[in-house]
C-alpha positions in Angstrom: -105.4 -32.4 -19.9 -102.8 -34.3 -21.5 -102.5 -34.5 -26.1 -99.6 -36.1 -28.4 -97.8 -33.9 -31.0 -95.2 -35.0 -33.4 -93.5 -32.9 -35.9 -90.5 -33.1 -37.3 -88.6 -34.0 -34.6 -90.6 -32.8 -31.9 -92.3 -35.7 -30.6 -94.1 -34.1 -26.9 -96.9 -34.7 -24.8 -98.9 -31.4 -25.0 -100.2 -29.8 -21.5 -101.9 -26.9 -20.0 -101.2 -25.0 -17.9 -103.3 -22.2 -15.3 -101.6 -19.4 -17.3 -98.9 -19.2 -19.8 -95.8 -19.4 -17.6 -96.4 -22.3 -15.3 -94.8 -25.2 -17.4 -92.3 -22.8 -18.7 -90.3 -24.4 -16.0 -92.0 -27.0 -15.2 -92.3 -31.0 -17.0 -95.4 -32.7 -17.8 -95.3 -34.2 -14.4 -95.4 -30.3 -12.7 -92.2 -31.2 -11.4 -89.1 -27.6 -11.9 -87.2 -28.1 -14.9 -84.9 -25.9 -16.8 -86.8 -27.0 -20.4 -90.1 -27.3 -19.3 -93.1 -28.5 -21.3 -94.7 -27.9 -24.3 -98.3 -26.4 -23.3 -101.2 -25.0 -25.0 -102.2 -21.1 -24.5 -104.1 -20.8 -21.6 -106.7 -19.1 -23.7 -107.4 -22.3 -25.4 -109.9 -24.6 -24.9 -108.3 -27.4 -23.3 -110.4 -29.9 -25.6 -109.0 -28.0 -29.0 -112.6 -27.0 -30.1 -111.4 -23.4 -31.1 -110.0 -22.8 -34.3 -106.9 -21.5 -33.7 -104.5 -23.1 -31.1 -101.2 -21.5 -30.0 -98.4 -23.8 -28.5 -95.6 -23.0 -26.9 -92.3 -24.7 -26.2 -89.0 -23.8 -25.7 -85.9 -23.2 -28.0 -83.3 -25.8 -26.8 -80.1 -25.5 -28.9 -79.4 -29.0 -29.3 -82.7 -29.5 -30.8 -85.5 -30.5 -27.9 -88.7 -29.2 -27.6 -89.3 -26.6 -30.2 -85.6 -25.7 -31.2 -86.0 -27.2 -34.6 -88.5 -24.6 -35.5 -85.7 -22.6 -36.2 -84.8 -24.6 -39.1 -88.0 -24.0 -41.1 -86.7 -20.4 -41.9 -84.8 -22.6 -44.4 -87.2 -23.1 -47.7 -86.3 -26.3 -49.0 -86.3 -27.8 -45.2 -89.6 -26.4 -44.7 -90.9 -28.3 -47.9 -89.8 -31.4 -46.9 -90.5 -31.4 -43.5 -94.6 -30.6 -43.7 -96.0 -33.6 -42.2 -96.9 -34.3 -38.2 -100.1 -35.2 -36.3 -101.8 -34.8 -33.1 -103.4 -37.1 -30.8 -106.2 -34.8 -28.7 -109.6 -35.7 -27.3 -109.6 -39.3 -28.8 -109.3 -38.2 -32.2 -106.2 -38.1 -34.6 -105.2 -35.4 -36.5 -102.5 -34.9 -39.4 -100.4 -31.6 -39.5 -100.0 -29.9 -42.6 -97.3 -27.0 -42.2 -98.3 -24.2 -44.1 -96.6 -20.9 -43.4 -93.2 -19.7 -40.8 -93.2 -15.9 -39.3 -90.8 -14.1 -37.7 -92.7 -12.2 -34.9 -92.4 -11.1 -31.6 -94.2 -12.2 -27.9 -96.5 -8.5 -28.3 -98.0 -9.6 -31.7 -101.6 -9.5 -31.1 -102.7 -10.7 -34.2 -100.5 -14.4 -33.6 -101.5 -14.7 -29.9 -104.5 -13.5 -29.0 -107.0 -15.9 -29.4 -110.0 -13.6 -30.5 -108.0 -11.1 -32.0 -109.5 -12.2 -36.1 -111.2 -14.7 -37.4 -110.3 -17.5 -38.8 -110.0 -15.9 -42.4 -108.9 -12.9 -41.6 -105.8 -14.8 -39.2 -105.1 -16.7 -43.0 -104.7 -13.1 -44.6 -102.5 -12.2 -41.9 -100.3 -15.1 -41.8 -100.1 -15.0 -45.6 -99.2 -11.3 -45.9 -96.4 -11.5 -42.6 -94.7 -14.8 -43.3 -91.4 -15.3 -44.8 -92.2 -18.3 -46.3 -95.9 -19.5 -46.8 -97.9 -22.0 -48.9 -101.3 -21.0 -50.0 -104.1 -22.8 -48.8 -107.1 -24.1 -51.2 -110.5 -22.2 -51.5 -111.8 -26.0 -49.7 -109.2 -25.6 -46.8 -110.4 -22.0 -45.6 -114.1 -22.7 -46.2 -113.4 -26.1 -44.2 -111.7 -23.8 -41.5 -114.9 -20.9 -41.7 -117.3 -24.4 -41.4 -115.4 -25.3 -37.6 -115.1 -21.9 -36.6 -118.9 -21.5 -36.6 -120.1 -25.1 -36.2 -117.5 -26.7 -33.9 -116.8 -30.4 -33.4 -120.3 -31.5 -34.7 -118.2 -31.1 -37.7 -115.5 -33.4 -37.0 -116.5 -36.4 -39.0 -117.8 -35.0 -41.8 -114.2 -33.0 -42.1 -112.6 -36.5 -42.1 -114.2 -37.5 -44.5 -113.6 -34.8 -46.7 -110.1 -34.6 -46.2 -110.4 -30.7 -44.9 -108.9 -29.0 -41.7 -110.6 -28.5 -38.8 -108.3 -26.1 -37.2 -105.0 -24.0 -37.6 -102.4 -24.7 -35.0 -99.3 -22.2 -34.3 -96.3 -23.9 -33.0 -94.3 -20.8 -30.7 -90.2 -20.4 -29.5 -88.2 -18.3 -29.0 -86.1 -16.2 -32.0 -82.9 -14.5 -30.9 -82.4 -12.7 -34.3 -85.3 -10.3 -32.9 -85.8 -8.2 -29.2 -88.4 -10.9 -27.9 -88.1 -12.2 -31.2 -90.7 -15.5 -32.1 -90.7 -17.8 -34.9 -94.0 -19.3 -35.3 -94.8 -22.6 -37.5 -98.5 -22.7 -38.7 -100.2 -25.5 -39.5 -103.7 -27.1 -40.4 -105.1 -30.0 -38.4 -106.6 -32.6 -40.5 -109.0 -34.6 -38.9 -108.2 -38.5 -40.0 -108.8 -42.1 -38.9 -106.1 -43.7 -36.8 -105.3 -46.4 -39.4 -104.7 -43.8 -42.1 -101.7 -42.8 -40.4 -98.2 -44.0 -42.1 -96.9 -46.3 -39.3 -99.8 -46.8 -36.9 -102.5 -49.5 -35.9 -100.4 -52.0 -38.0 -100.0 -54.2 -35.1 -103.4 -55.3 -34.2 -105.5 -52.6 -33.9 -109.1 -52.4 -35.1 -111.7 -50.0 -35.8 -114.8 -50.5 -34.5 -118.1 -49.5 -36.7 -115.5 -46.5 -38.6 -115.5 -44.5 -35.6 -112.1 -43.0 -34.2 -113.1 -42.9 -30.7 -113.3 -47.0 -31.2 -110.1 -47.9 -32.4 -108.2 -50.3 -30.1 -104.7 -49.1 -30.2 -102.2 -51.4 -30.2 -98.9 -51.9 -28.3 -97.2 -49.7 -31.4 -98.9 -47.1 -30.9 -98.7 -46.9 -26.7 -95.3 -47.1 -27.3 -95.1 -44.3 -29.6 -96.8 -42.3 -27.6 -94.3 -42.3 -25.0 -92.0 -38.8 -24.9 -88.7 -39.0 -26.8 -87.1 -38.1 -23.0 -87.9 -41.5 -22.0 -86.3 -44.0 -24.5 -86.7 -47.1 -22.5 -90.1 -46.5 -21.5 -91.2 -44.9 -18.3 -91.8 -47.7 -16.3 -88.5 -49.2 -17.1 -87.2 -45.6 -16.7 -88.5 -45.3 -13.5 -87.2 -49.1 -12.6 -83.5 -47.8 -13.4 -83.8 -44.5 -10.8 -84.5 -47.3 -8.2 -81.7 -49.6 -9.0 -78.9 -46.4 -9.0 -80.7 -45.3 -6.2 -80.1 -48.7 -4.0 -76.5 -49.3 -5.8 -75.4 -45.9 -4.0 -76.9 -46.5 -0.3 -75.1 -50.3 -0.6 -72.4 -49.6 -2.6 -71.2 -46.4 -3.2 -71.7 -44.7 -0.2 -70.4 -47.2 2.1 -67.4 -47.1 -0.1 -66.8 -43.1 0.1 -67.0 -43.5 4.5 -64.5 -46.6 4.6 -61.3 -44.6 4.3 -62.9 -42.0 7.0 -64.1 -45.1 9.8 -60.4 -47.1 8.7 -58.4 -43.5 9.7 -61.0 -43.1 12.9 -60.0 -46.6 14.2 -56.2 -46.1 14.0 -56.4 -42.5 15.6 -59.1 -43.9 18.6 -55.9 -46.7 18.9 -52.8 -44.7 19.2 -55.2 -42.3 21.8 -56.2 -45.4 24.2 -52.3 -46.4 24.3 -51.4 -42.9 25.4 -54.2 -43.3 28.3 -50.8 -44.1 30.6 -50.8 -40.6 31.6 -46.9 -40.0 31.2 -45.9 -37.2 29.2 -49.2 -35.1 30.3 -49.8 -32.3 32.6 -52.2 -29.3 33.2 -55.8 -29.7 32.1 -54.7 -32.7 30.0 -53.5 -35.0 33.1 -56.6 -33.8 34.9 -58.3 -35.1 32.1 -56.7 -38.6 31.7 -56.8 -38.9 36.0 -61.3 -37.6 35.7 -61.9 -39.4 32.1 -59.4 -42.2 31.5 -60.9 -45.5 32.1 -64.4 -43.8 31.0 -62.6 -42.7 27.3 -60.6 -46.5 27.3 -63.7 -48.4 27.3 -65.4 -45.7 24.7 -62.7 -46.2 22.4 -62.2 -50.2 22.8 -66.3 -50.2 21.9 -65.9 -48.1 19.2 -62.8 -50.3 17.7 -64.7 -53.3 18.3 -67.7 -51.4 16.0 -65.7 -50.7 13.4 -64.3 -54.2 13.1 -67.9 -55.4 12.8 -68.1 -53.8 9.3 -68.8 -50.6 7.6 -72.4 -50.9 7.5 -73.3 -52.1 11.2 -71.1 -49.6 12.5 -74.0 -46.8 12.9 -72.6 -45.2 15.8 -68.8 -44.1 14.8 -69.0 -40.6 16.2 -70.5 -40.7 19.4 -67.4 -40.6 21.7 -66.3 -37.4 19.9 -69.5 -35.5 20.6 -69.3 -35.7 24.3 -66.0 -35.1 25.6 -64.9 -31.5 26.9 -62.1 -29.4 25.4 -59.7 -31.2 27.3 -59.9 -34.6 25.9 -60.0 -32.9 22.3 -56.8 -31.4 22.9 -55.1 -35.0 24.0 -56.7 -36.7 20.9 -55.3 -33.2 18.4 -52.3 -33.5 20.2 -51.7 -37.2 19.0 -52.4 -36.3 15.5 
């Protein structure tokens, strides 16, 4: 199950998980990551036919995922920041902020699911939030009307212009022990091309029905996540290129110095192959290995003359002399 959310700045793909920790650390793509997603409540319905939807995301300092919630503590942010939709199911909806609490992860009455109804979660919210803007006698009728009819209701709440659902947005608040601050909002069932900045590039409806309208290049492109600015296919283009620019570039680079120092010690060791100057263990050495170690060493010179990249085999004589012929090349260095 995959949705679009945008508000404010947060501008996520929605996911679900099996329960309610699983993309806490993991992306959208299941893969570990220290910020992970932003998920719908287990609880849920993953198609958003319940009334009340809880969504979770994390508080990132610098403003990802859900750390801008923080700022609607702030009243005369809050009223000029109401405005977001959601793209779920096929439909489109636009997100009317209503109401911020300060809460914490235990509060019943903010995270179970079937804890109230739909009106008495309203008288809640209004009676707990620190700031909250009081919804019309047509709004919480629209919102008893889903609760007990479900999406049969859809299009006739579109056309009416009432909510279908109430949506609390969830992160973390250090200001309390397992502090929240929750962002509520109603979901307004529109039509694609009454949303400001989309289907103006060619788009159509087809016979006024949501479901049918042909979204345009716009609006695949805005419904790419903000963490992938250049599109993910050009995204994932650029991770190849770094990757082959290291293997034929880079790395190659980082072992020349290493093979150039190799191929002057393996020189200075197969002029010393005379056997002057030796004795002990170390002439036994030269007189049992010499001419074996002088061709070794003239084949790995040659190698490493060959280039940096052919040269596949740079180590080999090292691994299979005996203590003896290690102390003859340490004793050169």
């Amino acid at each position: 199950m995959l949705h679009k959310a945008a508000f404010c700045r947060i501008d996520y793909p929605v996911v679900q998980g099996s329960d309610d920790l699983e993309y806490a650390s993991k992306d959208v793509f299941g893969k570990t990551c220290i910020t992970g997603a932003v998920y719908l409540k287990t609880d849920n319905s993953e198609d958003l036919s319940d009334p009340y939807n809880v969504i979770f995301g994390h508080h990132m300092d610098n403003g990802a995922m859900f750390g801008d919630l923080e700022k609607y503590k702030n009243e005369e942010y809050f009223n000029s920041h109401l405005d977001g939709w959601l793209y779920a199911g096929g439909r489109y909806y636009r997100l009317d902020a209503f109401a911020v609490m300060m809460t914490d992860a235990y509060d019943e009455n903010v995270y179970s699911i079937d804890a109230l109804t739909i009106d008495e979660r309203i008288d809640y919210i209004s009676a707990n939030s620190l700031i909250y803007r009081q919804l019309s006698d047509s709004d919480r009728k629209a919102l008893e009307l889903f609760e007990s009819e479900g999406v049969t209701v859809l299009d006739q709440l579109q056309k009416s212009g009432d909510p279908a659902m109430v949506l609390a947005l969830s992160t973390c608040e250090s200001a309390i022990t397992n502090g929240r601050i929750v962002v509520f909002c109603m979901a307004i069932p529109v039509n694609a091309k009454d949303l400001p900045g989309f289907n103006n590039n060619g788009g159509e409806n087809v016979g006024n029905d949501p479901k049918n309208v042909t979204e345009s290049p716009n609006i695949i492109d805005r419904l790419t996540a903000i963490g992938h600015p250049f599109g993910s296919d050009k995204w994932a283009f650029l991770n190849i290129v770094c990757v082959f620019y290291c293997i034929f570039v880079t790395l190659p680079f980082t072992k020349t110095k290493v093979k150039f120092k190799q191929g002057r010690a393996a020189k200075k060791v197969k002029d010393l192959y005379s056997g002057y100057g030796y004795s002990g263990a170390d002439a036994m050495a030269i007189i049992r290995y010499g001419n074996k170690i002088k061709d070794r060493l003239r084949s790995f010179c040659i190698r490493i003359n060959t280039g940096t990249i052919l040269n596949s085999y740079q180590g080999e004589y090292m691994s299979q002399y005996s203590w003896a012929e290690y102390s003859i090349f340490k004793r050169n260095k």
